[in-house]
PDB file of the backbone (N, CA, C, O) and the ligand in Angstrom, with CONECT records:
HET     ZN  A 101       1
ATOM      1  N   UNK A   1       0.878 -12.820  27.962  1.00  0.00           N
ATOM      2  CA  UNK A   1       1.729 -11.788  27.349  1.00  0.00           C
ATOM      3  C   UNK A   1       2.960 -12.419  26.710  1.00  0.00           C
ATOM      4  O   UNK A   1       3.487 -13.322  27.360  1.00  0.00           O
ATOM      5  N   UNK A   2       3.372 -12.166  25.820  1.00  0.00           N
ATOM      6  CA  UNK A   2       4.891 -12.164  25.042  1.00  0.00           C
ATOM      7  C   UNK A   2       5.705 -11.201  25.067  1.00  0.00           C
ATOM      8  O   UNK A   2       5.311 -10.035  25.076  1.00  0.00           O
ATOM      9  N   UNK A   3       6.795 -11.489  25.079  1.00  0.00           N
ATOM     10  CA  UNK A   3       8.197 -11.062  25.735  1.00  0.00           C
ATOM     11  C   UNK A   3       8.546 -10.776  24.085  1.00  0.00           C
ATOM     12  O   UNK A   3       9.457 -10.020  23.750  1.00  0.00           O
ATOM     13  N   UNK A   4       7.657 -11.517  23.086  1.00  0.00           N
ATOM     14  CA  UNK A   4       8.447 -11.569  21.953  1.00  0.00           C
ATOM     15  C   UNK A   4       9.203 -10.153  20.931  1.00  0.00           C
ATOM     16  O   UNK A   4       8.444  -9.673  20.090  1.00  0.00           O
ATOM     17  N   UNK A   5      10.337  -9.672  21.011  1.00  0.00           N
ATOM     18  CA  UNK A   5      10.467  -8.454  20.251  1.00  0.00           C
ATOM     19  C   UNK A   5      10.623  -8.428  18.725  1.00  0.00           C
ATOM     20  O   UNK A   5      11.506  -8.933  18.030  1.00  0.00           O
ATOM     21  N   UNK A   6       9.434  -7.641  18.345  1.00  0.00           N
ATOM     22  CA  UNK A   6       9.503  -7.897  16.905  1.00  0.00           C
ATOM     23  C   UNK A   6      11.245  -7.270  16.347  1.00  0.00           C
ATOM     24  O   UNK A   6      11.792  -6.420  17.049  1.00  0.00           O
ATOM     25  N   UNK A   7      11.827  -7.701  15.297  1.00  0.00           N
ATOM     26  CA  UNK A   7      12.734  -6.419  14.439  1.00  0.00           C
ATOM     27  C   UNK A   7      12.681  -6.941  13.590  1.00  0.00           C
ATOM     28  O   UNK A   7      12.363  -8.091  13.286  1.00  0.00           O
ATOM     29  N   UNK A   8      13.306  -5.327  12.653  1.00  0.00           N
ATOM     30  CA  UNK A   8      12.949  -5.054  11.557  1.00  0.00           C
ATOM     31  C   UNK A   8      13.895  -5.324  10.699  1.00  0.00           C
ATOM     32  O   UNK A   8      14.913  -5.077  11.345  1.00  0.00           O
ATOM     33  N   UNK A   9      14.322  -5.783   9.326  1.00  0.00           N
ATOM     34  CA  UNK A   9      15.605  -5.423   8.368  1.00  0.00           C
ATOM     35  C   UNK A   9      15.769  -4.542   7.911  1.00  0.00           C
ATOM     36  O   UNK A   9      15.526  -4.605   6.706  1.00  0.00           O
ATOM     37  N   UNK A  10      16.135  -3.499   8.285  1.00  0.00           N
ATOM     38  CA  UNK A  10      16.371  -2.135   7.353  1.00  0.00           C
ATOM     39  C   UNK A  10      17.784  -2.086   6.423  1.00  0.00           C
ATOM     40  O   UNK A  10      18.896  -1.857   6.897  1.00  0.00           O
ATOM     41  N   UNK A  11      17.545  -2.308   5.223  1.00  0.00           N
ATOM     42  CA  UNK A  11      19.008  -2.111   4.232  1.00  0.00           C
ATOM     43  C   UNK A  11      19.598  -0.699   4.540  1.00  0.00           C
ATOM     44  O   UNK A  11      19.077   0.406   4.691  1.00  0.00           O
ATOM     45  N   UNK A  12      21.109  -1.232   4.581  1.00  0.00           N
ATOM     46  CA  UNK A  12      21.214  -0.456   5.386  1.00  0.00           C
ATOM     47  C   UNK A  12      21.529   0.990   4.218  1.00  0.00           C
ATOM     48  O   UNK A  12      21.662   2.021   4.878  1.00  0.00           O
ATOM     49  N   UNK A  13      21.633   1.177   3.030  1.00  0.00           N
ATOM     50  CA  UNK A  13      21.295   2.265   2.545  1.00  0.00           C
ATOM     51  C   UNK A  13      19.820   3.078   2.486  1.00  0.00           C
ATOM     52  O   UNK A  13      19.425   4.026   1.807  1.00  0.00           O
ATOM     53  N   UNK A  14      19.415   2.531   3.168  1.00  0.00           N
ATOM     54  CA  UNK A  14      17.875   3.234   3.265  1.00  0.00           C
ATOM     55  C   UNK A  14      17.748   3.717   4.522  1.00  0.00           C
ATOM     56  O   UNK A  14      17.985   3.072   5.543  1.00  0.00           O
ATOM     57  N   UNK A  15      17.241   5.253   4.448  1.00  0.00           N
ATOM     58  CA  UNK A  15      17.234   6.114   5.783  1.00  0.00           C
ATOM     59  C   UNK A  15      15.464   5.453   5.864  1.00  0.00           C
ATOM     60  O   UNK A  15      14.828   5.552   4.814  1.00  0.00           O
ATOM     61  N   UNK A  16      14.999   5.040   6.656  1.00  0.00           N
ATOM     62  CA  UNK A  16      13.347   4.675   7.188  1.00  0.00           C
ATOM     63  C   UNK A  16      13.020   6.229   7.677  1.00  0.00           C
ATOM     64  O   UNK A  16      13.914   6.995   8.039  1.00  0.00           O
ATOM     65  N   UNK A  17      11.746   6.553   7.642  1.00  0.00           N
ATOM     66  CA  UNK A  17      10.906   7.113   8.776  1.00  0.00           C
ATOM     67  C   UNK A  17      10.218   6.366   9.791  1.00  0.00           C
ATOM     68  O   UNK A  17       9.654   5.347   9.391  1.00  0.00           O
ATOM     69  N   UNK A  18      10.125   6.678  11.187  1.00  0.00           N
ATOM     70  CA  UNK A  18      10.125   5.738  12.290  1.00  0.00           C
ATOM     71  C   UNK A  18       8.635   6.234  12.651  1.00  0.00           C
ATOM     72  O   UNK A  18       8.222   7.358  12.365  1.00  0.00           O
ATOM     73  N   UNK A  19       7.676   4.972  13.502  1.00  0.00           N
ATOM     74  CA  UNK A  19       6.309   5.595  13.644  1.00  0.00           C
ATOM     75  C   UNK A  19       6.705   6.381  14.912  1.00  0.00           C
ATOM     76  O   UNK A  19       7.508   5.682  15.529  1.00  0.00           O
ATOM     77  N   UNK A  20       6.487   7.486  15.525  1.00  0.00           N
ATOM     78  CA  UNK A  20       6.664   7.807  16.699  1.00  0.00           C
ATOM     79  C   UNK A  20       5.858   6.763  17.978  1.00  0.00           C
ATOM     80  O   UNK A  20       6.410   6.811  19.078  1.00  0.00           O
ATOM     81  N   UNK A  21       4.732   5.944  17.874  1.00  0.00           N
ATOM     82  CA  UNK A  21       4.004   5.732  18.672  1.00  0.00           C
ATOM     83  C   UNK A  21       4.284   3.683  18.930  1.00  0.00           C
ATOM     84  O   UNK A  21       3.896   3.012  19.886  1.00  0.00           O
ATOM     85  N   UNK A  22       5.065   3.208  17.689  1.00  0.00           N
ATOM     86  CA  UNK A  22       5.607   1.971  17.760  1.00  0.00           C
ATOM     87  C   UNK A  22       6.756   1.600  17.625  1.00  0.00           C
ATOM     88  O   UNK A  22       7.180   0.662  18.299  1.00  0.00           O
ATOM     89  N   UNK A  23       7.909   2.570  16.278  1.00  0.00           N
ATOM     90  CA  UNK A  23       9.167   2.703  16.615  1.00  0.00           C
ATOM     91  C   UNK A  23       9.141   1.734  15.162  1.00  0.00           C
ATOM     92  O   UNK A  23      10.303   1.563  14.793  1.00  0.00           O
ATOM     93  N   UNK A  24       8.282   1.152  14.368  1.00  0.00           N
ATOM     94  CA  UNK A  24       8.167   0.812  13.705  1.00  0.00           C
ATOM     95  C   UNK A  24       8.842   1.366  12.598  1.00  0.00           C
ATOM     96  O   UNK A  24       8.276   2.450  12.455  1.00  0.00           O
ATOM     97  N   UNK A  25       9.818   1.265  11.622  1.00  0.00           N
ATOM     98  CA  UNK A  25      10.214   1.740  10.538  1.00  0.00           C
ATOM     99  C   UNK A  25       8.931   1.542   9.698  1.00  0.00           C
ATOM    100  O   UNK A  25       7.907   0.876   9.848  1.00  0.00           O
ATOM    101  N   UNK A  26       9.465   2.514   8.612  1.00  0.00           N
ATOM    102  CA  UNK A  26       8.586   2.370   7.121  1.00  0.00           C
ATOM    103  C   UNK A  26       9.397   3.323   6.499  1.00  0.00           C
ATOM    104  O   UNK A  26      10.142   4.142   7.036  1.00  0.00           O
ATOM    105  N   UNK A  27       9.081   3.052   4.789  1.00  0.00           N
ATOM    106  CA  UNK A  27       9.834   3.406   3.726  1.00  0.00           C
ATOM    107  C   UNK A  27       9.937   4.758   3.350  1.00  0.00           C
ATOM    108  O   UNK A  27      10.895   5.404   2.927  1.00  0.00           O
ATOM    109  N   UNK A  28       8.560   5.119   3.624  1.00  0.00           N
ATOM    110  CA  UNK A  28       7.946   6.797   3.138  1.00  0.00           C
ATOM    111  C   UNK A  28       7.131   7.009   4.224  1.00  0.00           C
ATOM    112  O   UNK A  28       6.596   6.231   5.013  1.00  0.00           O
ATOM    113  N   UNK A  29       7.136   8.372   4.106  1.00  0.00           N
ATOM    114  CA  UNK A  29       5.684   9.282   4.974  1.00  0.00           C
ATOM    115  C   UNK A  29       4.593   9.108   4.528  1.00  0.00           C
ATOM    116  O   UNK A  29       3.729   9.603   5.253  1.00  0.00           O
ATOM    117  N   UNK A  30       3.873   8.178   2.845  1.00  0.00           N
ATOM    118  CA  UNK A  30       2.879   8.296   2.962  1.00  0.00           C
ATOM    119  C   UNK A  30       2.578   6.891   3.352  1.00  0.00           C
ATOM    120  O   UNK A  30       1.423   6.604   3.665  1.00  0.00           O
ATOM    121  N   UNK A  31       3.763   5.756   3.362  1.00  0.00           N
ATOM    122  CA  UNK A  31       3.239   4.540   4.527  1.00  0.00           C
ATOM    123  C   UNK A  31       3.524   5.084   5.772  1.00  0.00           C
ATOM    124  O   UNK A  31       2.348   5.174   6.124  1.00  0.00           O
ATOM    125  N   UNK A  32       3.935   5.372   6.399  1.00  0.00           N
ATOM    126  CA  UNK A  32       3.571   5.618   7.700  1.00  0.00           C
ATOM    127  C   UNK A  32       2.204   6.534   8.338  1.00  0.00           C
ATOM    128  O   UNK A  32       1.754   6.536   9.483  1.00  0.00           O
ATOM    129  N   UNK A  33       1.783   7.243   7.197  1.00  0.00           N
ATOM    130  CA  UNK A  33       0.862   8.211   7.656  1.00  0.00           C
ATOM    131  C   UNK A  33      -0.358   7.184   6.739  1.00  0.00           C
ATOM    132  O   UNK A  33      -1.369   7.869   6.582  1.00  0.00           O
ATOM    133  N   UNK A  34      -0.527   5.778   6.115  1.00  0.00           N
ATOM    134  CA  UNK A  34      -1.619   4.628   6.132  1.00  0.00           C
ATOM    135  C   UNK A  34      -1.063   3.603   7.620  1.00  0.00           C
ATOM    136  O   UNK A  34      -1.882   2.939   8.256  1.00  0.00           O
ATOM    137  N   UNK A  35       0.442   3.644   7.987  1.00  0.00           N
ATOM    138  CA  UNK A  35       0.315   2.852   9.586  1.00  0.00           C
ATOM    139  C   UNK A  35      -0.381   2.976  10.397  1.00  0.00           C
ATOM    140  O   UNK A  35      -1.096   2.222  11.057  1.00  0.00           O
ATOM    141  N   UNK A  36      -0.048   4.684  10.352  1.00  0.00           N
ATOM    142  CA  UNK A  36      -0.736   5.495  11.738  1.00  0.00           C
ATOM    143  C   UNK A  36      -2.305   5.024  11.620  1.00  0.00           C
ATOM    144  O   UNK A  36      -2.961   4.510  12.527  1.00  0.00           O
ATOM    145  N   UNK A  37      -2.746   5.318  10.307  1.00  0.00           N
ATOM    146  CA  UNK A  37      -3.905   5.515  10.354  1.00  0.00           C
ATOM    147  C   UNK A  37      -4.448   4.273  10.289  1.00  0.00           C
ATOM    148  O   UNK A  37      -5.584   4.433  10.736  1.00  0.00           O
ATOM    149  N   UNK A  38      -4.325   3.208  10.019  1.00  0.00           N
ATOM    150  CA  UNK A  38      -4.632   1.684  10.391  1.00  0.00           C
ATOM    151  C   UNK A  38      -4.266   1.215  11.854  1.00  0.00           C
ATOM    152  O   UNK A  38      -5.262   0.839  12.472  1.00  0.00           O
ATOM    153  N   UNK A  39      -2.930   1.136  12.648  1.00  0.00           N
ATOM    154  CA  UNK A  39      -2.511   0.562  13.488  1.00  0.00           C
ATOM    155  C   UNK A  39      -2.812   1.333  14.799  1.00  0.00           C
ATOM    156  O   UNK A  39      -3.251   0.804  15.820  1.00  0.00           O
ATOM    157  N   UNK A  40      -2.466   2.904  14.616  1.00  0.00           N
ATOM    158  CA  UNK A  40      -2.692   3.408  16.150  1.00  0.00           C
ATOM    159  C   UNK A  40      -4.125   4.632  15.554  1.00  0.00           C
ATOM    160  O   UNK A  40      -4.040   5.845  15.743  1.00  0.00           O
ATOM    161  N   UNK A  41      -5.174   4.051  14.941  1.00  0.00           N
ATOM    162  CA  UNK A  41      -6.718   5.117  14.723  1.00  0.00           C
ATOM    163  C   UNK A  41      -7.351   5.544  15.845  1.00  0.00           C
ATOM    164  O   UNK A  41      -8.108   6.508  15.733  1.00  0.00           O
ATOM    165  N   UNK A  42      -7.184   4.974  17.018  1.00  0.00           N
ATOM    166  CA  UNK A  42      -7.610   5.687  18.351  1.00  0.00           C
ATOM    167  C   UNK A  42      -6.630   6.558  18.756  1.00  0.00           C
ATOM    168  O   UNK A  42      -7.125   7.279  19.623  1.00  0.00           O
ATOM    169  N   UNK A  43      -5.244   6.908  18.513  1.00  0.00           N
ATOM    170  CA  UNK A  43      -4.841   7.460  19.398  1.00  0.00           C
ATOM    171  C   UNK A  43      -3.970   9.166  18.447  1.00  0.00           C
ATOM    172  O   UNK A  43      -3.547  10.218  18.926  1.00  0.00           O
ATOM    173  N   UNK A  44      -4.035   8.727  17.214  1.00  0.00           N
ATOM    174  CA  UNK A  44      -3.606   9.874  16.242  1.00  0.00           C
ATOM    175  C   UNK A  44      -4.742  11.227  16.416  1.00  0.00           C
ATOM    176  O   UNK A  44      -5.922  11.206  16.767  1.00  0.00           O
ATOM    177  N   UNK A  45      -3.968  12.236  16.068  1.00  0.00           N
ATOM    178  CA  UNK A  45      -4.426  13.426  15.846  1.00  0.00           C
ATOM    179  C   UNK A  45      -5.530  13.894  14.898  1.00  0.00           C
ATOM    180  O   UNK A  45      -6.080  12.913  14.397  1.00  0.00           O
ATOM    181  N   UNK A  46      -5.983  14.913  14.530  1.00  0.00           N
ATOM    182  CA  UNK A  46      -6.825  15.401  13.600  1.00  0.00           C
ATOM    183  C   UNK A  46      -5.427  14.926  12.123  1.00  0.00           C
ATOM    184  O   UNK A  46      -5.308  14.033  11.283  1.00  0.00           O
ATOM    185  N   UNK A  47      -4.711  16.052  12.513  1.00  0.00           N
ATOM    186  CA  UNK A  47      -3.998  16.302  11.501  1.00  0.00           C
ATOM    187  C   UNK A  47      -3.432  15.108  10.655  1.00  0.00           C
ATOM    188  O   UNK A  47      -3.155  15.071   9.457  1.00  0.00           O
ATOM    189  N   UNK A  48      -3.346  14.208  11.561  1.00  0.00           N
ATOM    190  CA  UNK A  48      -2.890  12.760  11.378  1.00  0.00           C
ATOM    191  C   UNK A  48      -3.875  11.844  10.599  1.00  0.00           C
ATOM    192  O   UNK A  48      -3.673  10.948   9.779  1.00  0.00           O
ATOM    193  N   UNK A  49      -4.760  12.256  11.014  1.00  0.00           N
ATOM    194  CA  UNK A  49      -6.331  11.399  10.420  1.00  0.00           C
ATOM    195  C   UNK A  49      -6.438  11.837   8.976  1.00  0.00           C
ATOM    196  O   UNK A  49      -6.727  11.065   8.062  1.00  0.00           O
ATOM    197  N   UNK A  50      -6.136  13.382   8.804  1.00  0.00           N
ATOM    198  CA  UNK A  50      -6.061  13.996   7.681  1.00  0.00           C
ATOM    199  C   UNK A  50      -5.307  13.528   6.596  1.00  0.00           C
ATOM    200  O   UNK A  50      -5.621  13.315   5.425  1.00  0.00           O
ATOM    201  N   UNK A  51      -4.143  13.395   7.273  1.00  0.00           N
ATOM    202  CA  UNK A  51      -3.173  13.162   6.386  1.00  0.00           C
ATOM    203  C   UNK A  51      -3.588  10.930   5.995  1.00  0.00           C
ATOM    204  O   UNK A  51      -3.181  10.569   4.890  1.00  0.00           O
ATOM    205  N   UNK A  52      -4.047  10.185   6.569  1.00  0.00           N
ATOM    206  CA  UNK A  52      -4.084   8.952   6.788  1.00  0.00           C
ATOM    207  C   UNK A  52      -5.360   8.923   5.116  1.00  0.00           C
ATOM    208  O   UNK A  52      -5.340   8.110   4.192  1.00  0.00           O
ATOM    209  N   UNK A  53      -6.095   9.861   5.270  1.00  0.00           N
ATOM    210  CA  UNK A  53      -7.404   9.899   4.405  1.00  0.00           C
ATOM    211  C   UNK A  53      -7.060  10.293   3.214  1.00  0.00           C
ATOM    212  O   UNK A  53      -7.596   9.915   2.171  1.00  0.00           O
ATOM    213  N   UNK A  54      -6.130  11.087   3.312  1.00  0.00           N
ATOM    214  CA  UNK A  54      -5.597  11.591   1.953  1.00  0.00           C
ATOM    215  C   UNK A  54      -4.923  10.836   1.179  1.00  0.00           C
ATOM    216  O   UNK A  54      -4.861  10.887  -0.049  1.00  0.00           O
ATOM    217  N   UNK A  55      -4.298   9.974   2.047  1.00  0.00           N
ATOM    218  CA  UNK A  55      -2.912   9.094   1.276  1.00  0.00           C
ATOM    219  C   UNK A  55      -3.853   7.608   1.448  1.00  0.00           C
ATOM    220  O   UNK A  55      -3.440   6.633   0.821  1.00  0.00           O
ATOM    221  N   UNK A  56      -4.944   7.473   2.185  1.00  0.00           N
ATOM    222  CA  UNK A  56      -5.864   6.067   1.543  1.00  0.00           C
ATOM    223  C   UNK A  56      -6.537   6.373   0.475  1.00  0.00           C
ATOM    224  O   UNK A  56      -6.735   5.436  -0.297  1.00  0.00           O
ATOM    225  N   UNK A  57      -7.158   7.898   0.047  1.00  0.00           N
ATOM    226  CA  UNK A  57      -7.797   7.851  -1.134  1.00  0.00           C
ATOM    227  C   UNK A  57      -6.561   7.333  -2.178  1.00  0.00           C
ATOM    228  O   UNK A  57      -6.385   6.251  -2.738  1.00  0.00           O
ATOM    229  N   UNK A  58      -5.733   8.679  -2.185  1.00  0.00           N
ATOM    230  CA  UNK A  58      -4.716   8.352  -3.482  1.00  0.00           C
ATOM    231  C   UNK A  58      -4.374   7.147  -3.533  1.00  0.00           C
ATOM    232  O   UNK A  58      -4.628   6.658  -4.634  1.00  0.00           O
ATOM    233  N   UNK A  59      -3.731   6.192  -2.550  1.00  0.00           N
ATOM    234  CA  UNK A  59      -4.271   4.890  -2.514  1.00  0.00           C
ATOM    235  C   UNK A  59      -4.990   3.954  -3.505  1.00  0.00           C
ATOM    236  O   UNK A  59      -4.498   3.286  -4.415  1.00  0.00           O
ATOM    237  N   UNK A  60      -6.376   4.077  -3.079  1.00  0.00           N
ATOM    238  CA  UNK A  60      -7.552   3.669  -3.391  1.00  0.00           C
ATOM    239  C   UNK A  60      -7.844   4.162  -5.178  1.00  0.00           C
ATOM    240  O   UNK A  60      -8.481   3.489  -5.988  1.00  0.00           O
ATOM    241  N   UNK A  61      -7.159   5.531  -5.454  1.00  0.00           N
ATOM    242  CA  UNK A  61      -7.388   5.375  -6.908  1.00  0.00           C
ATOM    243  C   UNK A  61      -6.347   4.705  -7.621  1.00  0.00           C
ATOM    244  O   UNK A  61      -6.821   4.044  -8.546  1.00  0.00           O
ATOM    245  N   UNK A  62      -5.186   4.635  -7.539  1.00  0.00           N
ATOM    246  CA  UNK A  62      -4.250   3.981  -7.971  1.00  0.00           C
ATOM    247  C   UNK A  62      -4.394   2.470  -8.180  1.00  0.00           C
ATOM    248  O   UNK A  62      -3.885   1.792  -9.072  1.00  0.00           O
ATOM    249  N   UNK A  63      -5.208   2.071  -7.154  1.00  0.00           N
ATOM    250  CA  UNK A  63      -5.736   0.394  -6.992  1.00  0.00           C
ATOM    251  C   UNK A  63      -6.429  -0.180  -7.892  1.00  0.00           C
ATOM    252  O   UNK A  63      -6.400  -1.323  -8.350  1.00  0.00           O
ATOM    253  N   UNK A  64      -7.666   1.591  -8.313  1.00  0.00           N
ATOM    254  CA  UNK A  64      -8.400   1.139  -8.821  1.00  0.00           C
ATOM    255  C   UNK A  64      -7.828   0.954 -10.256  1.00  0.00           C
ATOM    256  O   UNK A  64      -7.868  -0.159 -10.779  1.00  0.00           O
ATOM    257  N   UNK A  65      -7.178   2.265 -11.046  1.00  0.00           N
ATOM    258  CA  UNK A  65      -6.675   2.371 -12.118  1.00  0.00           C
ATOM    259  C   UNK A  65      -6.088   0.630 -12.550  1.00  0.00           C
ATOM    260  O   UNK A  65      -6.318  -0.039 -13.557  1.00  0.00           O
ATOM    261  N   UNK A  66      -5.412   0.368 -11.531  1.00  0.00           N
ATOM    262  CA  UNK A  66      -4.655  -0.518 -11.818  1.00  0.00           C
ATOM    263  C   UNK A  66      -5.691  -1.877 -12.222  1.00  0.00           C
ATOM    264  O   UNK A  66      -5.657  -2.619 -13.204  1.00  0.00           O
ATOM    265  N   UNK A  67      -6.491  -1.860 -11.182  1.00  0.00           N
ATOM    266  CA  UNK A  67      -7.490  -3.164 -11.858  1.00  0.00           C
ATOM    267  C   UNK A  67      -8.325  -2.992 -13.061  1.00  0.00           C
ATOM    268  O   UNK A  67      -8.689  -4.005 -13.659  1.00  0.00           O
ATOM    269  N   UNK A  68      -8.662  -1.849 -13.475  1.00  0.00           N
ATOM    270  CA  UNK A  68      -9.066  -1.164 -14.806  1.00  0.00           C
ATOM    271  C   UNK A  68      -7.804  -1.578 -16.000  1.00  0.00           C
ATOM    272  O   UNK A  68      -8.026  -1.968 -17.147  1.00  0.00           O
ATOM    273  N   UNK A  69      -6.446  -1.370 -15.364  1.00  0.00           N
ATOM    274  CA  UNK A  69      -5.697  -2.053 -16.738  1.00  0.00           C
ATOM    275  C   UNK A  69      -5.618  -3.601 -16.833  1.00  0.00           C
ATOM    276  O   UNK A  69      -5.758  -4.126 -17.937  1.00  0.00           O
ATOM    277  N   UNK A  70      -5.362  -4.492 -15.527  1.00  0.00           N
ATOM    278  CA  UNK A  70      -4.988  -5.292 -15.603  1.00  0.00           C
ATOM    279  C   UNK A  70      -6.405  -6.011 -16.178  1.00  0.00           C
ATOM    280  O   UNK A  70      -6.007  -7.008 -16.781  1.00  0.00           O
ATOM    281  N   UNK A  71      -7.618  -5.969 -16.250  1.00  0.00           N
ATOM    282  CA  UNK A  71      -8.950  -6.137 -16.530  1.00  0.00           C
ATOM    283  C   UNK A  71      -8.502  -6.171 -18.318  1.00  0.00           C
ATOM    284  O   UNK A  71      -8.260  -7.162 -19.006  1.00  0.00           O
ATOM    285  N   UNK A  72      -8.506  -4.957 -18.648  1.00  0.00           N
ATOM    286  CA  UNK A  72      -7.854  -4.431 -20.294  1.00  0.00           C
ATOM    287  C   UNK A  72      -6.994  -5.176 -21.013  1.00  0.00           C
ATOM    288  O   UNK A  72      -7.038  -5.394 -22.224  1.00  0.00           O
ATOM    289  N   UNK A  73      -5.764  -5.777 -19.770  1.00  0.00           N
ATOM    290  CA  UNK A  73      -4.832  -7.110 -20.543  1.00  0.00           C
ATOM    291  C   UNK A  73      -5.411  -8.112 -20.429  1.00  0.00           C
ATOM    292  O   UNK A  73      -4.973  -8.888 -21.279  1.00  0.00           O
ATOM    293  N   UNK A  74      -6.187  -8.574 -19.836  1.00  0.00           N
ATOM    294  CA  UNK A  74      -7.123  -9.556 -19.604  1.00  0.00           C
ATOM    295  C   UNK A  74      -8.187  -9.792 -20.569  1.00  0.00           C
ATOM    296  O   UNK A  74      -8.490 -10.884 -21.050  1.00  0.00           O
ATOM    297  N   UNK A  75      -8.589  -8.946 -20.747  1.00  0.00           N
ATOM    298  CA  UNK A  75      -9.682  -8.774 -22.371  1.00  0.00           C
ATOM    299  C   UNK A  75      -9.207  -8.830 -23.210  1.00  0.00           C
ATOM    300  O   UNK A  75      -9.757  -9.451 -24.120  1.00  0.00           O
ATOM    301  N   UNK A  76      -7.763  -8.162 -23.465  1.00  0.00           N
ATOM    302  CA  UNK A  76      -7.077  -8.386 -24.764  1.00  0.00           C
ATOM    303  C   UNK A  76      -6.597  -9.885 -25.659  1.00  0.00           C
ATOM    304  O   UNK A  76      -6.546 -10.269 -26.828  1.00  0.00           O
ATOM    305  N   UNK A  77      -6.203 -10.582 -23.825  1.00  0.00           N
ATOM    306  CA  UNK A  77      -5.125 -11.440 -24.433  1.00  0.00           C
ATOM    307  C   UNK A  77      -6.548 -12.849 -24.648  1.00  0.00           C
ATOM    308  O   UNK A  77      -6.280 -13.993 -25.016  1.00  0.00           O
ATOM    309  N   UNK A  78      -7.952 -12.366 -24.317  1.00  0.00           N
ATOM    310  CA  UNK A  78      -8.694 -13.593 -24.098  1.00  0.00           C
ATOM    311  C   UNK A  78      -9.413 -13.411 -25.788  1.00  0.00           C
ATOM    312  O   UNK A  78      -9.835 -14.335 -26.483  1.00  0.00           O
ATOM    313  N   UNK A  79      -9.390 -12.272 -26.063  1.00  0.00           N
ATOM    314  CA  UNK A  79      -9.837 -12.033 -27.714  1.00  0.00           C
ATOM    315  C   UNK A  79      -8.834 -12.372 -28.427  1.00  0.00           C
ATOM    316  O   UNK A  79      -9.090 -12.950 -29.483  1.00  0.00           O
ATOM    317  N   UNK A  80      -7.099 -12.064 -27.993  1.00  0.00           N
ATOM    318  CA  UNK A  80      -6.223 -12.580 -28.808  1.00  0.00           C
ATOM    319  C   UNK A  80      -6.558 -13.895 -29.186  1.00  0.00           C
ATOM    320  O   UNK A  80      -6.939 -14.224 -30.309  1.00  0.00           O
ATOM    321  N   UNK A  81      -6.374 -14.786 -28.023  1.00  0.00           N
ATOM    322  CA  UNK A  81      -6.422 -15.978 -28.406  1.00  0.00           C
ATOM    323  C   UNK A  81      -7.533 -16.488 -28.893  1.00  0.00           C
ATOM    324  O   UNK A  81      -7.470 -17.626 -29.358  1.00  0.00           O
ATOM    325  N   UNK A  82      -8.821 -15.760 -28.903  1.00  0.00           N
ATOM    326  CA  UNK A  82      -9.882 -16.468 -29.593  1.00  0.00           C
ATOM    327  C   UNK A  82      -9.492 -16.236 -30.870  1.00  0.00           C
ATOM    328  O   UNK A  82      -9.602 -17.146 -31.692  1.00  0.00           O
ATOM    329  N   UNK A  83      -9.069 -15.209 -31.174  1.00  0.00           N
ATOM    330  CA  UNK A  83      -8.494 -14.856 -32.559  1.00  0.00           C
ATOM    331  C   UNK A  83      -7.626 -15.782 -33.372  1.00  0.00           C
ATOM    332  O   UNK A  83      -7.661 -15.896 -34.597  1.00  0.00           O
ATOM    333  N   UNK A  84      -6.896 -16.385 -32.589  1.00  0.00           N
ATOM    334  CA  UNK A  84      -5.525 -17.803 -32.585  1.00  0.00           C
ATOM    335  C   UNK A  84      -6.368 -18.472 -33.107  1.00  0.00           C
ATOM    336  O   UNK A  84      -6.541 -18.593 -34.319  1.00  0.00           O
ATOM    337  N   UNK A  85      -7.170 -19.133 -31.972  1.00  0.00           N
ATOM    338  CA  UNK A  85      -7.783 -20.591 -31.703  1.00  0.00           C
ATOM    339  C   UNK A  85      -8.988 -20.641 -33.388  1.00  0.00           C
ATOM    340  O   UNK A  85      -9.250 -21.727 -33.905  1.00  0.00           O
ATOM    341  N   UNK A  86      -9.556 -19.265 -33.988  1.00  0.00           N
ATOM    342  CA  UNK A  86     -10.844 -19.011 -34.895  1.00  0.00           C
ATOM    343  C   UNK A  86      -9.398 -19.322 -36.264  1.00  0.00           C
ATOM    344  O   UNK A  86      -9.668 -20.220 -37.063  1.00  0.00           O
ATOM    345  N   UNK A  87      -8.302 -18.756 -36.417  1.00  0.00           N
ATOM    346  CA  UNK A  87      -7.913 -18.899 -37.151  1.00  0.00           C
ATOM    347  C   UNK A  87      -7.125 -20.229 -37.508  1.00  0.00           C
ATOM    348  O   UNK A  87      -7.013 -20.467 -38.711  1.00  0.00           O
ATOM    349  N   UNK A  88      -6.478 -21.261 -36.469  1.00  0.00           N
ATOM    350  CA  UNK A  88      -5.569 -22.003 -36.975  1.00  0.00           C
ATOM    351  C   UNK A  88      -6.629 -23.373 -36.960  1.00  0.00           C
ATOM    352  O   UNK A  88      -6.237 -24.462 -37.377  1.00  0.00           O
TER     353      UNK A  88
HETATM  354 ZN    ZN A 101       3.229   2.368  14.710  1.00  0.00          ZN2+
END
């Protein structure tokens, strides 16, 4: 066992929401309600599970969107430069 106590840096203009079940700060309710639902999944509620699924989808599309653009600058800048490299 370890004695070791984790802490946290909280700036101190930032009010945290605290996990009830680790004491853990986090930034927003919808990280704490992906904590809950990663760190304590045996011991959360329905409602909790609910809320954990909702805020991993929205999550999960945002992730995706995002690799859909960064893919898009990636295609762009590899035709740009063939475009460079065909012309000079
Ligand atoms: Zn926690």
């Amino acid at each position: 066992m370890t004695d070791e106590q984790t802490t946290y840096d909280v700036p101190p203009d930032r009010t945290p929401v605290e996990c009830e079940y680790c004491g853990r700060p986090l930034e927003n309710e919808g990280l704490l309600a992906l904590h809950r639902g990663q760190v304590h999944a045996d011991v959360i509620g329905d409602e909790e599970r609910a809320a954990y699924e909702s805020t991993h989808e929205a999550e999960t599309g945002q992730l995706r969107r995002f690799r859909l653009k960064a893919l898009a600058v990636l295609i762009l800048v590899y035709f740009g430069l063939l475009m460079v490299y065909a012309v000079v």
